[in-house]
N, C-alpha and C positions, 0 to 999 in steps of 0.2 A: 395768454398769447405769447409771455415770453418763449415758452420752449419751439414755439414756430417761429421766434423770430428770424432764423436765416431764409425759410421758403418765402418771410413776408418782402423780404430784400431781395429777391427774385422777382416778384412780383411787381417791384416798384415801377418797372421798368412796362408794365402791361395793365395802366390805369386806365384805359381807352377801354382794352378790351373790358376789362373790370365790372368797370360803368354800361355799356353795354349787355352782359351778363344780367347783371343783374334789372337793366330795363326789362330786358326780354322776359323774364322769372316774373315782374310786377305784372308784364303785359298780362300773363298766363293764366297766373292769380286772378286777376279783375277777369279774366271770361271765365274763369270756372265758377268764378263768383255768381256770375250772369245767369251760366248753365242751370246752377243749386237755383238760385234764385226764383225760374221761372215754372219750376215743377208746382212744391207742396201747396201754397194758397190760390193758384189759376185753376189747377186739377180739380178745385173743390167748386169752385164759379162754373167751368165746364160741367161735372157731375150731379150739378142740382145742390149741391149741398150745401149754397153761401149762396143768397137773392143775387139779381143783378144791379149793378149799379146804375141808377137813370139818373140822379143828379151829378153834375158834374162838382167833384170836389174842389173846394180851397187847399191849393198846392202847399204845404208849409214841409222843412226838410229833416224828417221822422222816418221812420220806417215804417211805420203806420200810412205817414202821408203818402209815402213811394208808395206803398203797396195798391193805396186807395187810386191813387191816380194809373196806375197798371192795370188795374179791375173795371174802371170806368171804359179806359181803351178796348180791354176785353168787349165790355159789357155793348161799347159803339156795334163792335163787329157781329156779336150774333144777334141785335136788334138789327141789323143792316140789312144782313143775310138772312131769316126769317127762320125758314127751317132746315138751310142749309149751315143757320150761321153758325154753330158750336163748330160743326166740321169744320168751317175757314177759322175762329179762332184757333180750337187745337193744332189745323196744321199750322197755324205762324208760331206756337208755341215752340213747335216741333221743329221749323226750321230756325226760329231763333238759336233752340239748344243747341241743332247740326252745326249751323255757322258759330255760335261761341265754342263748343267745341271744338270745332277744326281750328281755327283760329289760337284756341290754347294751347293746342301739341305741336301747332305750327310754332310757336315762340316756345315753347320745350323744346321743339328740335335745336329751331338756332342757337338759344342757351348751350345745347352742349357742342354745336360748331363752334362756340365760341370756347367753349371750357377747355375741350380737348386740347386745342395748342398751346392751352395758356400751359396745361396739366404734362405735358410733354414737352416745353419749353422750362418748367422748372425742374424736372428729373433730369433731363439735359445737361445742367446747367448744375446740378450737385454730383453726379456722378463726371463731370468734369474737371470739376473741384476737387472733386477728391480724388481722384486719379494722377493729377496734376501735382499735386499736394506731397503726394506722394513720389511722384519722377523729384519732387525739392530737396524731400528728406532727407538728411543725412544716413550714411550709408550704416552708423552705430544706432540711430533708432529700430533697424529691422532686426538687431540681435536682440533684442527683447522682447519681439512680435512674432505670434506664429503665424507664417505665409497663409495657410489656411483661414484664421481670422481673420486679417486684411481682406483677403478674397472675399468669405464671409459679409462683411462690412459693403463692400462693393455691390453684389449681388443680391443676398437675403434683407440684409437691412432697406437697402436703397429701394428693393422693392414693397419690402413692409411700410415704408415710407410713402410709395408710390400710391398704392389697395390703400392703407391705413391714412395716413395724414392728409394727403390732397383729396379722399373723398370726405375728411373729416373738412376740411376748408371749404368745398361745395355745401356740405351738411350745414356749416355756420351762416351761411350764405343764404341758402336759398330755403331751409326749416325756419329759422326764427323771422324770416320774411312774411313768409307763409301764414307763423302762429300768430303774427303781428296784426297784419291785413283783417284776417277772420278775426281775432280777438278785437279790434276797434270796428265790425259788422256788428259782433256780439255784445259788444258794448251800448252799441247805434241803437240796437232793435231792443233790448231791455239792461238798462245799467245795475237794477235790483241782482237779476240775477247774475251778472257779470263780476259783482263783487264776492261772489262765492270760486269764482275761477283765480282772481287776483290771489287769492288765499292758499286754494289747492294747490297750484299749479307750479308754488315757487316750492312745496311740501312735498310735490313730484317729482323734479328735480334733486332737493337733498337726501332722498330717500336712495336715487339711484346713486347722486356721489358716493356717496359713503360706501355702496356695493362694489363699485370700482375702483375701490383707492387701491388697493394692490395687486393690479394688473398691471402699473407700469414695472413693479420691480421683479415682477413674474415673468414681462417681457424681457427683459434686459436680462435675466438667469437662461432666459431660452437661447436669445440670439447668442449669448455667450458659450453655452454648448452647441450651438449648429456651427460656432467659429471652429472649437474644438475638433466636432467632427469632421468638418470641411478638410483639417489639418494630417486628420488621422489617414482619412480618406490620398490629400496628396504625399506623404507619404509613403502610401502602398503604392501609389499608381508609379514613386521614383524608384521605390526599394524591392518593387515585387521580384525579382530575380534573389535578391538576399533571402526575401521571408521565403519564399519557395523552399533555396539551399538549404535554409536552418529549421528546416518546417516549422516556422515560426507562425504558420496561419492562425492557430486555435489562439494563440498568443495576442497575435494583432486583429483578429477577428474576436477576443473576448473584449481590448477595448473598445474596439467600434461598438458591439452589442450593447455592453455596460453604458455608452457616454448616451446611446439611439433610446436606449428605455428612460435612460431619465430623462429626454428632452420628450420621448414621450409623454412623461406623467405632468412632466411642467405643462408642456400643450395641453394637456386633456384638462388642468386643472386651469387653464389661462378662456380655455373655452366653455366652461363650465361657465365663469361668471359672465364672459362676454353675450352667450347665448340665451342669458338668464334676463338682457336686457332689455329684448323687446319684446318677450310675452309678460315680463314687469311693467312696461312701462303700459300693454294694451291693458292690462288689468287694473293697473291705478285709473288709465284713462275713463275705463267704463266703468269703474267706482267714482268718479267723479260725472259722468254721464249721470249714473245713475240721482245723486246728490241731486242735477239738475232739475233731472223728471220731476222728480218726490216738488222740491222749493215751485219751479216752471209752472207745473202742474193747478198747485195751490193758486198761483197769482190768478192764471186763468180761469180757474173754477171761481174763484172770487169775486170775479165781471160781475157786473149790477148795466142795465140798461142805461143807467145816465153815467155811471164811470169805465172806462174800460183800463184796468189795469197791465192785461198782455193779450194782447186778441190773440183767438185760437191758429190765425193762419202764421203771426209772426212767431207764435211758441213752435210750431211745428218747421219754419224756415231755422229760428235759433238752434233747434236741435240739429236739423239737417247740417248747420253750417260746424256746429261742434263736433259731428263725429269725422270733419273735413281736419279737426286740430290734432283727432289721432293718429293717424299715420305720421304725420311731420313731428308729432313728437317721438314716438318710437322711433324713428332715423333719426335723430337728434340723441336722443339717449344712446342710440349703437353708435353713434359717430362718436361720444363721448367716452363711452368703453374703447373705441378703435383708434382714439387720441392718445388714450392712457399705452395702448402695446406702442403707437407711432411714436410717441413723442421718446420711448426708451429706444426707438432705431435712430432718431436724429441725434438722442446724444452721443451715440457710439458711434455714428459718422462724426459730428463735429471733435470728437476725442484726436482723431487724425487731422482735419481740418485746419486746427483750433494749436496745434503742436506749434510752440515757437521756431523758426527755424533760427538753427546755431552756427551754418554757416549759408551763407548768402552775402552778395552783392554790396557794396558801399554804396552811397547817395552817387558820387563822382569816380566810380572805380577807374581806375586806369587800363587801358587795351596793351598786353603784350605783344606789343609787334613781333616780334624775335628776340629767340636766347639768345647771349652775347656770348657771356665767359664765363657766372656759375651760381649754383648752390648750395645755399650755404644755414647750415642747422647753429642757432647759437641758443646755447644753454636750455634746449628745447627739454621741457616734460611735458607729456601729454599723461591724464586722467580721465576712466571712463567709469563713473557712477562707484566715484569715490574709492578707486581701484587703480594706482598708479601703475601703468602700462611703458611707459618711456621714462626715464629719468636724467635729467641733464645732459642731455648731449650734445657733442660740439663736431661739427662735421663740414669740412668744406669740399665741392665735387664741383672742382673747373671741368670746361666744357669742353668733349672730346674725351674725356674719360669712360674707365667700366669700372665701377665700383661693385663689391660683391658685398653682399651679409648673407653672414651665414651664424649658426648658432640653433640650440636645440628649440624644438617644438615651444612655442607658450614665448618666446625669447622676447619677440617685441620686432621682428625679421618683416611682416607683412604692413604690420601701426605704423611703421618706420615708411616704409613707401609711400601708404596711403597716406603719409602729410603733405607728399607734392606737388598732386593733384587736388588737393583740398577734399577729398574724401572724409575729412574728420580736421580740426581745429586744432592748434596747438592749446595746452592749458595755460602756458608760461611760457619767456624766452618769445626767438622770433625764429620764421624761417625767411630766408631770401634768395630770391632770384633776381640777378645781375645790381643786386646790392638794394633791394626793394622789396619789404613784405608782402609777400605773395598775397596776404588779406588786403591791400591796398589795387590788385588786380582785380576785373574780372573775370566770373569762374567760365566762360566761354572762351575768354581768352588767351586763359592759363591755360585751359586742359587741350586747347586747340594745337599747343604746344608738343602735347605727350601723347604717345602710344601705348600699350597697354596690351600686354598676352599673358594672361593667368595662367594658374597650373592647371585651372579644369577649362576645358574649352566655352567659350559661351556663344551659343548658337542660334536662330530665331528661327521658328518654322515658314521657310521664304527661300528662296531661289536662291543657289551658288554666288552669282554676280548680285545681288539685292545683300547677301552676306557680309561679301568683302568692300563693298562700296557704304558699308553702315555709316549716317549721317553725315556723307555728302553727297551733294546734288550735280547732276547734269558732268555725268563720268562718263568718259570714252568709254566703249567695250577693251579697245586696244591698251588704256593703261590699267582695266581691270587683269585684262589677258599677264600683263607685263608681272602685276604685281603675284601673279598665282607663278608666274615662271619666276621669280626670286624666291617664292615661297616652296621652289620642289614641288606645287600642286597641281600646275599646269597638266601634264600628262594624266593623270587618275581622273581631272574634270572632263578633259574632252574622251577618254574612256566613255561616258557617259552616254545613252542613250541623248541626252536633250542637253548634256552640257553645262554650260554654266546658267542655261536655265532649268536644272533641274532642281526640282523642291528637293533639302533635305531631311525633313522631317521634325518635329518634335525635340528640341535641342539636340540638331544634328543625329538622330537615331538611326538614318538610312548611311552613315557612314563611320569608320573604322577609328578608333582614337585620333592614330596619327592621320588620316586625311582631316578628321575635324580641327587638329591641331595646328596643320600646315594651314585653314581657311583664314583661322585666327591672325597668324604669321602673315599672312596675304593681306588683312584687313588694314595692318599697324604699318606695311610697307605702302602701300596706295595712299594710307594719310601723307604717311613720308614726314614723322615731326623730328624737331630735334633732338628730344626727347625722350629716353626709350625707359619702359618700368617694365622688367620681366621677372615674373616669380615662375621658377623653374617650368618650362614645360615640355621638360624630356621625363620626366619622374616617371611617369606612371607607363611608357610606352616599352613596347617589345625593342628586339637593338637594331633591326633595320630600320622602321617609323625613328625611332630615336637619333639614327646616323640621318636621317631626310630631314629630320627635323633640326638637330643642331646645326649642319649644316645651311641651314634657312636661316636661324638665328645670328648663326654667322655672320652673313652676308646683311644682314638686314642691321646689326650693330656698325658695321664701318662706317666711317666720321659721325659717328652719334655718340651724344652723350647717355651713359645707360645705368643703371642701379637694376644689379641683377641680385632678387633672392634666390641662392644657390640650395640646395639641398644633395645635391649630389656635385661635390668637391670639386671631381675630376673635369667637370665644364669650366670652373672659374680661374684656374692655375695662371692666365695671362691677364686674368686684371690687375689693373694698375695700382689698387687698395683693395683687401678685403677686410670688411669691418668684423668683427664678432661679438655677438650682443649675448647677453647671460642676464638675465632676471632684469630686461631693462635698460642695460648701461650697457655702454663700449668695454669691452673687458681687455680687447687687443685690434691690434690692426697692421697692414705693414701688407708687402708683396708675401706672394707664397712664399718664396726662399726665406723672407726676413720671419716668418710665421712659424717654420718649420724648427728654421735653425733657437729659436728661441722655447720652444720645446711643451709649449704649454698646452690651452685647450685647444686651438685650432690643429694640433699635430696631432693631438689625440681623438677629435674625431676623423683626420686622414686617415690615421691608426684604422680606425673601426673599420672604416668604409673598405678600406683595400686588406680587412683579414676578409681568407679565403674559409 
């Protein structure tokens, strides 16, 4: 049970319903119990086949005794009733069965009134978690992860989880209840041959383990390719305009193919053994049925007039009641196959779950009320998976400043940003804000600080004003309007058939670089922090969007403090510092003039940029 241990930790919380469940499953049992019970030895009392009973029997508590004293009752009724009376016996037999039966599907039903919430309360409740788990993560764990895996995990697994594990938790539940009940009926009515069950049945069992043992690593190979696929799959669905261009299809359509056939053969070979389960387990059953007949058989024929070793009607109820044990074992042995695929979807959920988080919260973190006067990098190297990315950097940026980095591809220009908002940890050294390690903050109350406009826009598929007002609540329309007219977007929104309540699509797809760029612009002005982090977001745009857009930017930096990543030179020439980073480290720095006149690398990619 360890590998379910997280669904059982879900569960803790639903011991009521639990208990319940499982009444209701004993109720169901005991009247189907009833149901079996009242057929094979009354049928024969009715058909002539068994005398009637005229003495009344000495009750004692056998299966014998019951039966005797059931026969007698019979036996009242059709001496009552003369030659009417088998008819009134049969029909009380027959309305017994009706009433036990109704009665047993009736507590079947509530059984699963009950199961369902519990069963929909624990998937709830993991894909919450992980979902969650995920919004914690640090933003360097997803460069290791493919987006489609993750998805994956979400989806396929959680549902394999879903079909597989929690019908395997009902199976545990309400089969070995089942096999329990009957097997101490079977024991009641002859323990001789009861002790040939004790024998098989644990031999039934090891037979199927061992058939199963590798299906959980069968599973875990599959989900692991449906992650892959998922991945290949989002890929196409971001790049189909490139693979189109480079007719790249047969290319990206031979991986899909290739990764589709082997998670085919995995499946075909995972249900191979799965499906081998329960025409396994019915064939051991009726080879141990049979066991019975052969031994059962003997005792009865054995009867001598003064001993009775297994009366004929209770060998015929004991059989009746064993082939009640096969079904519940066949769904027991499939639940047990369907544990072994489950229990490989829960590890690959808790793989993310289970991820330490490396940066998070202190016990007593402190709330940044407001930036004062600066930040400040001392002797800062960061490392990612034993890969030094920053290296000793010393950096102070009082408040009111624009600091630029710039520096080639790979430099260390974006790691460098994302220390401020705590998007990654420093390795060494310390950073501070207004003389306070920013790990000593809360990350709410840090990042509540900073703004944020990437080079690629980021967009949700959701309304214009639902955009720009992202993660806060209870906003004018009037300062969303405000913040789109600093942003140059004003005019192109209300263009709009619906506005700023128009949906724009699938990471912004219904609109044009620079109008997605300016929503961005709109988002970081309506926070209004003191704080401003910009990685270039004129790069990519034509020079009109480009001229609306810096000009946004513009307006959106005065009295803020800002850390711009430059890539195109010619925006940054009025900041106060530009840093230039080369394999890591500050290599130069100083105003444009100071930069220029010193002749090094920062003049020489001005150089590049302005050959015609």
């Amino acid at each position: 049970m360890q590998r379910f241990s997280r669904i059982l930790f879900y569960l803790r919380s639903q011991k009521k319903n639990i208990a319940l469940y499982v009444t209701f499953i004993l109720l169901s049992i005991i009247f189907s119990l009833v149901s079996l019970a009242m057929l094979a030895p009354f049928l024969n009392l009715l058909f002539g086949l068994e005398d009637l009973v005229n003495t009344k029997p000495v009750f004692h508590f056998t299966a014998n005794g019951l039966l005797d004293s059931l026969k007698y009752f019979l036996s009242t009724i059709i001496k009552k009733y003369g030659a009417n009376g088998k008819e009134y016996a049969l029909g009380a037999i027959c309305i017994a069965i009706i009433i036990s039966i109704f009665l047993k599907n009736l507590f079947v039903y509530l059984s699963y009134r009950v199961l369902s919430p519990m069963r929909n309360y624990v998937m709830t409740k993991l894909r919450s978690d992980l979902y969650f788990k995920i919004l914690e993560l640090p933003i360097g764990f997803f460069t290791e992860q493919r987006k489609g895996d993750i998805i994956s995990r979400m989806s396929n697994d959680a549902n394999e989880v879903e079909w597989s594990v929690m019908s395997t938790l009902e199976a545990i539940i309400t089969q070995p209840l089942t096999i329990l009940i009957y097997l101490t009926m079977l024991v009641f009515i002859s323990p001789q041959l009861s002790l040939f069950l004790l024998i098989l049945l644990p031999l039934m069992g090891f037979i199927i383990g061992r058939v199963s043992r590798s299906l959980k690593k069968q599973s875990t190979e599959s989900q692991e390719n449906l992650g892959v696929l998922m991945s290949i799959l989002d890929e196409t669905l971001t790049g189909l305009r490139i693979i189109k261009a480079f007719n790249a299809e047969k290319l990206i359509g031979g991986k899909f193919f290739t990764t589709n056939t082997r998670l085919n053969f995995i499946r075909n070979k995972m249900n191979f053994r799965r499906d081998l389960a329960s025409p396994m387990s019915e064939f051991l059953g009726v080879l141990v049925l049979s066991t019975i007949l052969w031994f059962g058989g003997q005792l009865v024929l054995s009867n001598t007039s003064h001993h009775t070793v297994l009366a004929a009607g209770s060998f015929i109820t004991y059989i009746v009641f064993f082939t009640q044990i096969i079904n519940p074992a066949k769904a027991l042995s499939t639940a047990f196959y369907n544990a072994q695929k489950g229990s490989a979807a829960i590890e690959r959920i808790e793989e993310i779950i289970k991820v330490p988080l490396t940066v998070n919260d202190k016990p007593n973190a402190k709330t940044l009320e407001r930036f004062n006067h600066s930040i400040e990098f001392k002797n800062v190297t960061f490392a990612y998976d034993d890969v030094t990315i920053l290296k000793n950097i010393n950096l102070k940026i009082e408040k009111g400043q624009t600091i630029a980095l710039v520096g080639s591809s790979g430099a260390g220009k974006s790691t460098l940003a994302d220390l401020v908002p705590r998007f990654h940890d420093v390795t060494s050294g310390e950073l501070l804000i207004d003389g306070v390690n920013i790990k000593d903050y809360s990350l709410y109350s840090l990042r509540n600080q900073m703004g944020i406009v990437t080079q690629e826009p980021i967009l949700f598929n959701d309304t214009i004003a639902n955009n720009i007002a992202l993660g806060q609540f209870d906003i004018s329309r009037t300062k969303i309007e405000d913040a789109a007219k600093i942003a140059n977007a004003y005019d192109f929104i209300t263009a709009k058939e619906d506005g700023f309540e128009s949906n724009i699509g699938d990471r912004g797809s219904k609109l044009s670089g620079g109008e997605r760029q300016r929503l961005t612009i709109a988002r970081a002005v309506l926070k209004n922090p003191p704080v401003l982090i910009l990685d270039e977001a004129t790069s990519s745009l034509d020079t009109e969007s480009e001229r609306l857009v810096q000009d946004a930017i513009n307006k959106m930096m005065q009295n803020r403090t800002s850390i711009v990543i430059a890539h195109r030179l010619s925006t940054i020439r009025h900041a106060d510092e530009i840093v230039v980073l080369q394999k890591g480290e500050i290599a130069e720095r100083g105003t444009h003039n100071e930069l220029l006149a010193k002749g090094g690398i920062y003049k020489k990619l001005v150089d590049m940029q302005e050959v015609k």
